[in-house]
Biopython code that builds the backbone (N, CA, C, O; Angstrom):
import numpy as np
from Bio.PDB.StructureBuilder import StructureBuilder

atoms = [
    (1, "UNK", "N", (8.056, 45.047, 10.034)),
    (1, "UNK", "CA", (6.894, 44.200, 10.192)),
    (1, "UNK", "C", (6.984, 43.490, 11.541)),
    (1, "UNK", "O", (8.053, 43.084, 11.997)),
    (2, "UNK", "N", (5.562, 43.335, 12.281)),
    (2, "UNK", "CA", (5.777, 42.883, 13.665)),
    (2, "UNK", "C", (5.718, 41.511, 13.470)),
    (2, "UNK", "O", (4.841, 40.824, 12.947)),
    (3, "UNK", "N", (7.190, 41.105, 14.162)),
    (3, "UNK", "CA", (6.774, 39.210, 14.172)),
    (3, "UNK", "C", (5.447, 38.428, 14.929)),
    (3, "UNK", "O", (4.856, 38.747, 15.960)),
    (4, "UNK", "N", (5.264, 37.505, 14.182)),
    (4, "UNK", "CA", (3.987, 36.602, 14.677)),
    (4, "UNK", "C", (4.402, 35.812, 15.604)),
    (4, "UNK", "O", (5.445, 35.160, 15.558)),
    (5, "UNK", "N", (3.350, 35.835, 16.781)),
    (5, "UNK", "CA", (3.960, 34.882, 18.145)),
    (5, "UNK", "C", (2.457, 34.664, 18.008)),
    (5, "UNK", "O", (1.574, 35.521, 18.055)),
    (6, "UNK", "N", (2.308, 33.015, 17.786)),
    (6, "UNK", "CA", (1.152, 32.138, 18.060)),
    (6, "UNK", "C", (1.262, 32.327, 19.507)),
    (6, "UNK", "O", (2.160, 32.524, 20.326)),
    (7, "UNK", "N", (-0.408, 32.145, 19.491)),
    (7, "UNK", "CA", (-1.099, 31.590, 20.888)),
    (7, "UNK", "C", (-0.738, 30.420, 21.487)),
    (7, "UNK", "O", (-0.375, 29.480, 20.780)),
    (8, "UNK", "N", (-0.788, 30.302, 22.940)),
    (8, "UNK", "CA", (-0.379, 28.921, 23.634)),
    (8, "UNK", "C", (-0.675, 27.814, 23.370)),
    (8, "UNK", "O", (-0.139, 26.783, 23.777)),
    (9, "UNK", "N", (-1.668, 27.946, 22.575)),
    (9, "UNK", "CA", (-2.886, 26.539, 22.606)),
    (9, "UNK", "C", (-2.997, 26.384, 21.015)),
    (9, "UNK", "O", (-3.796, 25.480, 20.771)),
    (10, "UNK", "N", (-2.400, 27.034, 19.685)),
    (10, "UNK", "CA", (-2.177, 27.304, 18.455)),
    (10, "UNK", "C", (-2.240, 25.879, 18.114)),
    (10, "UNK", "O", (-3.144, 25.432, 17.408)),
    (11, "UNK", "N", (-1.146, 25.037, 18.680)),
    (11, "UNK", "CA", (-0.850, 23.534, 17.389)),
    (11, "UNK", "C", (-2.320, 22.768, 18.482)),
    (11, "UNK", "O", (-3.033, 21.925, 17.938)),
    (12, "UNK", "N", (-2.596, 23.158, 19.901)),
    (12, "UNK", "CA", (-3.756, 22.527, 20.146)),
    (12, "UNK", "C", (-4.832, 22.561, 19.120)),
    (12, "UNK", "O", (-5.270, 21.437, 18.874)),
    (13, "UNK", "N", (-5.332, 23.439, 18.514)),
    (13, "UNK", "CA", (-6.481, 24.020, 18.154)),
    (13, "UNK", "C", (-6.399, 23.505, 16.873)),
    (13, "UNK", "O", (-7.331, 22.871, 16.380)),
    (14, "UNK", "N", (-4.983, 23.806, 16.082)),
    (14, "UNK", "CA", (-4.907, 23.164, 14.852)),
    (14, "UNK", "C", (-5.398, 21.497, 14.905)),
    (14, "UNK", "O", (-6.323, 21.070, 14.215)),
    (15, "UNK", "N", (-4.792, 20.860, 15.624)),
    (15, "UNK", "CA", (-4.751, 19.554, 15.867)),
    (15, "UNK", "C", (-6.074, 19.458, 16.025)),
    (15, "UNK", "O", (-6.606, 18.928, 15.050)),
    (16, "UNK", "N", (-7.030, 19.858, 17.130)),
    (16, "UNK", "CA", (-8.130, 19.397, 16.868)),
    (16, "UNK", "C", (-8.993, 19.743, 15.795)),
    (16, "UNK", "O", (-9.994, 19.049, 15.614)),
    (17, "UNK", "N", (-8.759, 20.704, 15.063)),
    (17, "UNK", "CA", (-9.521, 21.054, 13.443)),
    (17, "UNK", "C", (-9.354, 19.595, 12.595)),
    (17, "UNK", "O", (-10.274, 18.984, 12.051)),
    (18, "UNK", "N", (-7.787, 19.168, 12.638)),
    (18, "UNK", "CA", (-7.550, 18.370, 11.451)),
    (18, "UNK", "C", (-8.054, 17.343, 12.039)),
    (18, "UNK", "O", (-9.144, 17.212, 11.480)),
    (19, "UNK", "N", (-7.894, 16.007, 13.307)),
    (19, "UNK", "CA", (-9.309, 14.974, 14.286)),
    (19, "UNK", "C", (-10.484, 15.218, 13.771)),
    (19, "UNK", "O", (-11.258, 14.372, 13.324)),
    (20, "UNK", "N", (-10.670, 16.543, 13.828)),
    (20, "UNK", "CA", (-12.724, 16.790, 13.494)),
    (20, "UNK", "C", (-12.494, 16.705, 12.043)),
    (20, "UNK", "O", (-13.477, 16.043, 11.708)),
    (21, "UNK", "N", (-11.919, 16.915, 11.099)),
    (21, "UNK", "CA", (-12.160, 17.195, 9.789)),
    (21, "UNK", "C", (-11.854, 15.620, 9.100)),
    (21, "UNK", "O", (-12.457, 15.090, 8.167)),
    (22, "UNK", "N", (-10.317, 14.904, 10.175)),
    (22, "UNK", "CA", (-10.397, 13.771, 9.361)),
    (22, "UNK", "C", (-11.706, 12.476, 9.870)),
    (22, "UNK", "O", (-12.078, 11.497, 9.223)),
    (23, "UNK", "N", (-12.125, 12.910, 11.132)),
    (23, "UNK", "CA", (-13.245, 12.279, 11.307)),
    (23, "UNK", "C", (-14.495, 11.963, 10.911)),
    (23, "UNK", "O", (-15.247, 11.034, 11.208)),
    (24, "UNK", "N", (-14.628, 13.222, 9.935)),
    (24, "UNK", "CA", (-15.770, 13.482, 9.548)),
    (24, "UNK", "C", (-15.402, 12.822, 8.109)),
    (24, "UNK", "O", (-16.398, 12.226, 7.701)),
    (25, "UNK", "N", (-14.484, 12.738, 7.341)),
    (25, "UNK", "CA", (-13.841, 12.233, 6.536)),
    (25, "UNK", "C", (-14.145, 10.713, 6.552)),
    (25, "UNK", "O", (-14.672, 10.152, 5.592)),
    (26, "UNK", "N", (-13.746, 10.009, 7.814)),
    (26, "UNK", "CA", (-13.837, 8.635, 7.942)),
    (26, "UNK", "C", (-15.229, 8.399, 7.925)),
    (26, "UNK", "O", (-15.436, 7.427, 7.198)),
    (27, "UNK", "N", (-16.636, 9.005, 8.561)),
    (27, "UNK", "CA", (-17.211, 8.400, 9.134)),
    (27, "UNK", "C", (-18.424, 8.525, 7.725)),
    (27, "UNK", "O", (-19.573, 8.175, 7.993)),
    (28, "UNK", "N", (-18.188, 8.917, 6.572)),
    (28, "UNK", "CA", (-18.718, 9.167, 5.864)),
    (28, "UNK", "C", (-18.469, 8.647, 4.742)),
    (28, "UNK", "O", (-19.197, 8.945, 3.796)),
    (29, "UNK", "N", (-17.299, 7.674, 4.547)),
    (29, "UNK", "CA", (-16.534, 7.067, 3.702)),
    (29, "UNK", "C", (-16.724, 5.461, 4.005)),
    (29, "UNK", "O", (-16.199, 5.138, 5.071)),
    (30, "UNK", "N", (-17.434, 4.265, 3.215)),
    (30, "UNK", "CA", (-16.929, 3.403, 3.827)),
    (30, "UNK", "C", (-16.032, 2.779, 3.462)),
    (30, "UNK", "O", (-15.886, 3.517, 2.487)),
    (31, "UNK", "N", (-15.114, 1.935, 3.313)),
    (31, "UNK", "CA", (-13.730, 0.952, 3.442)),
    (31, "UNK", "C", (-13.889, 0.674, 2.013)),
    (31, "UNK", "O", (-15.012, 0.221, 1.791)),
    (32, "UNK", "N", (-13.186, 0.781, 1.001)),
    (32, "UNK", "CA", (-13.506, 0.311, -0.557)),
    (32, "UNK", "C", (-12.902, -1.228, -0.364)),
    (32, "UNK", "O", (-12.498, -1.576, 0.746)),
    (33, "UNK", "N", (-12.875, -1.819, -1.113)),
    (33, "UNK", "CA", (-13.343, -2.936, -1.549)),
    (33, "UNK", "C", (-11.447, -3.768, -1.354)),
    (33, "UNK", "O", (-11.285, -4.643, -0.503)),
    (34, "UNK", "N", (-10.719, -3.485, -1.906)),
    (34, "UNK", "CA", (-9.285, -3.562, -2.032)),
    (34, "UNK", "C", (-8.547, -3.190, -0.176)),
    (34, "UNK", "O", (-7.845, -3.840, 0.598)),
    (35, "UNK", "N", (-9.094, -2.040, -0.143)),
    (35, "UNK", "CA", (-8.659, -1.822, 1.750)),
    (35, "UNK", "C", (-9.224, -3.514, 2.524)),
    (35, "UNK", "O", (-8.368, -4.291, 2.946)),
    (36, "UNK", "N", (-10.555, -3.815, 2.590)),
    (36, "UNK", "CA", (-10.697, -4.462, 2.772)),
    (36, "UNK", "C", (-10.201, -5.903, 2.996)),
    (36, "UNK", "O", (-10.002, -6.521, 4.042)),
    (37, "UNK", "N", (-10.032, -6.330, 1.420)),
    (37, "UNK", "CA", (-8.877, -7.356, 1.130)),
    (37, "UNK", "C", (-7.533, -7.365, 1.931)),
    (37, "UNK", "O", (-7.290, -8.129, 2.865)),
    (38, "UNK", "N", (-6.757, -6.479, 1.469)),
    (38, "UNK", "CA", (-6.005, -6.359, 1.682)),
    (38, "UNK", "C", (-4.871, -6.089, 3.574)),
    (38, "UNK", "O", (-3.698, -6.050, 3.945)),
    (39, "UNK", "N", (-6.793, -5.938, 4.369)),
    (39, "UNK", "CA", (-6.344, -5.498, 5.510)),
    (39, "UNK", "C", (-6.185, -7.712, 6.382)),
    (39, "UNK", "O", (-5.783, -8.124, 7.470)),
    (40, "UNK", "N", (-6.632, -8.279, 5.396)),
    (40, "UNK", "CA", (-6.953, -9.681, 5.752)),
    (40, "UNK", "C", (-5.007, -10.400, 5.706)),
    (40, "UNK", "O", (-4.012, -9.990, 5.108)),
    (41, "UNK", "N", (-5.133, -11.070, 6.239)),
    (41, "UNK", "CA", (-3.369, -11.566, 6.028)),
    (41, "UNK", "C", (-3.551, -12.634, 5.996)),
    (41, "UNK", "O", (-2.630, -13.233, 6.552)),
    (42, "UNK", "N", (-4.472, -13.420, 5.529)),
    (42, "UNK", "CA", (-4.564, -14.372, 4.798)),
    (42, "UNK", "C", (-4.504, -13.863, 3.224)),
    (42, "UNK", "O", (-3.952, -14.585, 2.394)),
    (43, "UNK", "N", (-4.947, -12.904, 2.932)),
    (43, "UNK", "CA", (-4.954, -12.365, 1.374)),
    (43, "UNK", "C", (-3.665, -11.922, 1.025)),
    (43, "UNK", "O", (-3.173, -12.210, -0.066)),
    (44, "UNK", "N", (-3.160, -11.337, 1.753)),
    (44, "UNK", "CA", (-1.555, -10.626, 1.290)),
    (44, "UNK", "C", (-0.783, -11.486, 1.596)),
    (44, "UNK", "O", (0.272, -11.295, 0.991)),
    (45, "UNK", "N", (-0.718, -12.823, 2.569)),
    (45, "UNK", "CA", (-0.072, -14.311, 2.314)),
    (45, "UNK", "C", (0.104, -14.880, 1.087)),
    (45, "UNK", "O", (1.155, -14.969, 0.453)),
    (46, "UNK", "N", (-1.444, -15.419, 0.665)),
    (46, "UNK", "CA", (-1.774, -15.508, -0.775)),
    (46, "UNK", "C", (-1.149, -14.801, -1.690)),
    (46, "UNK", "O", (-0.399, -15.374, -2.479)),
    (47, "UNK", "N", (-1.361, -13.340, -1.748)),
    (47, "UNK", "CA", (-0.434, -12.411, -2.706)),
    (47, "UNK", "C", (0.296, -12.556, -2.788)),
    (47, "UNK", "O", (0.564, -13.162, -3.826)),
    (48, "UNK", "N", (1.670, -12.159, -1.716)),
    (48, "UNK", "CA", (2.708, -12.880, -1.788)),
    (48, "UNK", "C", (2.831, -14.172, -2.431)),
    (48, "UNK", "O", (3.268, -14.215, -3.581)),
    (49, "UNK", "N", (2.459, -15.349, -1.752)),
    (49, "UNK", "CA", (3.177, -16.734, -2.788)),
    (49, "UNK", "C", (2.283, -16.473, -3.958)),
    (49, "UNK", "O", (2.797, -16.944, -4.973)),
    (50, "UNK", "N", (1.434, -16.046, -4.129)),
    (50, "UNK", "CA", (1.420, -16.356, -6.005)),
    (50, "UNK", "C", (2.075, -15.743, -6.900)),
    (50, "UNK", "O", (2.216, -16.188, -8.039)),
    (51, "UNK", "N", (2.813, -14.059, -6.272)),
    (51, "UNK", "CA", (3.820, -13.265, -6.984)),
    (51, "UNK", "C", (5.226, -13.993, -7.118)),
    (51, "UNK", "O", (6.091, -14.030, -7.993)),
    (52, "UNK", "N", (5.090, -14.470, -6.047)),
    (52, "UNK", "CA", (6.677, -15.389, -5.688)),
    (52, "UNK", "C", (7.007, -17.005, -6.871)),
    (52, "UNK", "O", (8.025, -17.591, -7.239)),
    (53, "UNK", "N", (5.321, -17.214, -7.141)),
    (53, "UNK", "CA", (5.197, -18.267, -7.674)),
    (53, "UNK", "C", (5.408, -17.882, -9.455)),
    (53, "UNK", "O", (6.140, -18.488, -10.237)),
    (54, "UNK", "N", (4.705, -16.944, -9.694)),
    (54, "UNK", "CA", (4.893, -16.538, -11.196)),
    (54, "UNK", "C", (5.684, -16.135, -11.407)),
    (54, "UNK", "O", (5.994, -16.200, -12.596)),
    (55, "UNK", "N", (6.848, -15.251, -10.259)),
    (55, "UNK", "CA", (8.305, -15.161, -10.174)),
    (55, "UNK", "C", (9.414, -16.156, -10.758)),
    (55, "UNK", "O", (10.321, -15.837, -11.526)),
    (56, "UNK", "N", (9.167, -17.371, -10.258)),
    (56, "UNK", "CA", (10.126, -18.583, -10.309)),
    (56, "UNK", "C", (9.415, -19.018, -11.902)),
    (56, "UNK", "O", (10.211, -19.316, -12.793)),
    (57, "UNK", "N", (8.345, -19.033, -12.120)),
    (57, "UNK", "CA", (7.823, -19.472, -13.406)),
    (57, "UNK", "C", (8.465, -18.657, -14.636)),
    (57, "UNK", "O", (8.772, -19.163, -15.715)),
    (58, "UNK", "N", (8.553, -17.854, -14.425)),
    (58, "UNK", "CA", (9.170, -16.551, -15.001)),
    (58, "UNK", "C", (10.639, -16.816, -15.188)),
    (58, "UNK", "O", (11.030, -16.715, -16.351)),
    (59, "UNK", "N", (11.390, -17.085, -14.419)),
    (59, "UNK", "CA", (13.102, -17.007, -13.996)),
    (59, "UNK", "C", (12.901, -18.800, -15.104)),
    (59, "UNK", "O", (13.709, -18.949, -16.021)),
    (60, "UNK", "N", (12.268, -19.470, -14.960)),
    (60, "UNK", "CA", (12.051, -21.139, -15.390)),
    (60, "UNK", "C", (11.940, -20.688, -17.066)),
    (60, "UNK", "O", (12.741, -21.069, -17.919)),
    (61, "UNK", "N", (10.865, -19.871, -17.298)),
    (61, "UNK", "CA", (10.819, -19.629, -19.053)),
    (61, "UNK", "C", (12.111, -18.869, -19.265)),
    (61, "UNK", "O", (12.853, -19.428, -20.072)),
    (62, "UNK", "N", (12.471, -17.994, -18.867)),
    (62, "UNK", "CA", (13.891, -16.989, -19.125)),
    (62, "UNK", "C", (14.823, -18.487, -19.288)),
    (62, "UNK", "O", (15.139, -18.850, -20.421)),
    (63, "UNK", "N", (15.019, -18.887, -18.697)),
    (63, "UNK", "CA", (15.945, -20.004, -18.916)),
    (63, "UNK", "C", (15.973, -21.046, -19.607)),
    (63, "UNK", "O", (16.991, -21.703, -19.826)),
    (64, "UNK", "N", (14.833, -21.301, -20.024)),
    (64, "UNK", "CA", (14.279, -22.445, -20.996)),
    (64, "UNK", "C", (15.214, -21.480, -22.445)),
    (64, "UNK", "O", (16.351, -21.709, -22.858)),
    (65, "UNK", "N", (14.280, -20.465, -22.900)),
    (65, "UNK", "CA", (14.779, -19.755, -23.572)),
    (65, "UNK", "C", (15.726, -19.689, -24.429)),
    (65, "UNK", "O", (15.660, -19.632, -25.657)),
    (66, "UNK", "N", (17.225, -19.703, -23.264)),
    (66, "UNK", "CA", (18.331, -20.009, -23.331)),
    (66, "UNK", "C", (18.980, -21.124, -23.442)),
    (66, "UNK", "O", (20.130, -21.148, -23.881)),
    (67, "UNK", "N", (18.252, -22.329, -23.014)),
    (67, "UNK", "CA", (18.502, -23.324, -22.940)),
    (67, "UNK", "C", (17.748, -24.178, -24.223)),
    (67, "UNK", "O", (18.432, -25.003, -24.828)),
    (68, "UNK", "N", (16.997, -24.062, -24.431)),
    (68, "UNK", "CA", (16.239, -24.717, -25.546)),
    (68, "UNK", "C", (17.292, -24.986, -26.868)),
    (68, "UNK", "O", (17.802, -26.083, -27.094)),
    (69, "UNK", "N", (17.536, -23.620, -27.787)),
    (69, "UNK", "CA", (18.417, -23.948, -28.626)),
    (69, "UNK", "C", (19.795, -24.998, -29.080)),
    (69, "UNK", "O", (20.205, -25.519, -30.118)),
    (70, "UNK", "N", (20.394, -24.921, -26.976)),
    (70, "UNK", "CA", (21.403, -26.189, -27.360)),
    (70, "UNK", "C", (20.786, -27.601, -27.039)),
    (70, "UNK", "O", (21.316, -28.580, -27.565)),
    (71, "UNK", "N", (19.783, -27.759, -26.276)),
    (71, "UNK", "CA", (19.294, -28.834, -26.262)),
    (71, "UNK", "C", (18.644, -29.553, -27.769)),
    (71, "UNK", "O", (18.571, -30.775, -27.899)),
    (72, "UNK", "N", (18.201, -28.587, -28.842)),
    (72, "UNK", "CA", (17.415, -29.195, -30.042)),
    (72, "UNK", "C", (18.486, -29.665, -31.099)),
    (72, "UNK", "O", (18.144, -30.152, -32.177)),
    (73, "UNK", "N", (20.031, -29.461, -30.665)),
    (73, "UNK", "CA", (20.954, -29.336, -31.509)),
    (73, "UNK", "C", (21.598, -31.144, -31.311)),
    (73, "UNK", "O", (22.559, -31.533, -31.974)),
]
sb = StructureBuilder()
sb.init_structure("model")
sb.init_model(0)
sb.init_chain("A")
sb.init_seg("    ")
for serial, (resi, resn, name, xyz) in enumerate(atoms, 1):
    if name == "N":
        sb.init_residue(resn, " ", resi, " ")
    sb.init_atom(name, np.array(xyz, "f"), 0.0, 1.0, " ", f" {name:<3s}", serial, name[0])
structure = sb.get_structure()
């Protein structure tokens, strides 16, 4: 079987298929709702400390938990 030797310009040509195809992709799509949000860094600030916050609230009941029983004694 004769080996395949791409053309000079092969990953050129590819490359510009997948530009035109993901372009056409973008320009027809608009931004959902969550991209949006999420592209803001005031919002993923927010996200962060309120995960961080129900975190410690969390680690606070786990320990109550444990702690409750010898305290009622």
């Amino acid at each position: 079987m004769k080996e395949f030797e791409p053309s000079r310009d092969f990953v050129w040509k590819v490359m510009q298929s997948v530009r035109a195809s993901q372009a056409k992709a973008r320009a027809g799509n608009r931004p959902m709702i969550p991209e949006l949000l999420l592209s803001s860094r005031l919002v993923r600030v927010s996200l962060s400390a309120g995960g961080a916050m129900i975190g410690i609230i969390n680690l606070i009941r786990i320990s109550l938990i444990f702690l409750s029983p010898t305290l009622c004694r």
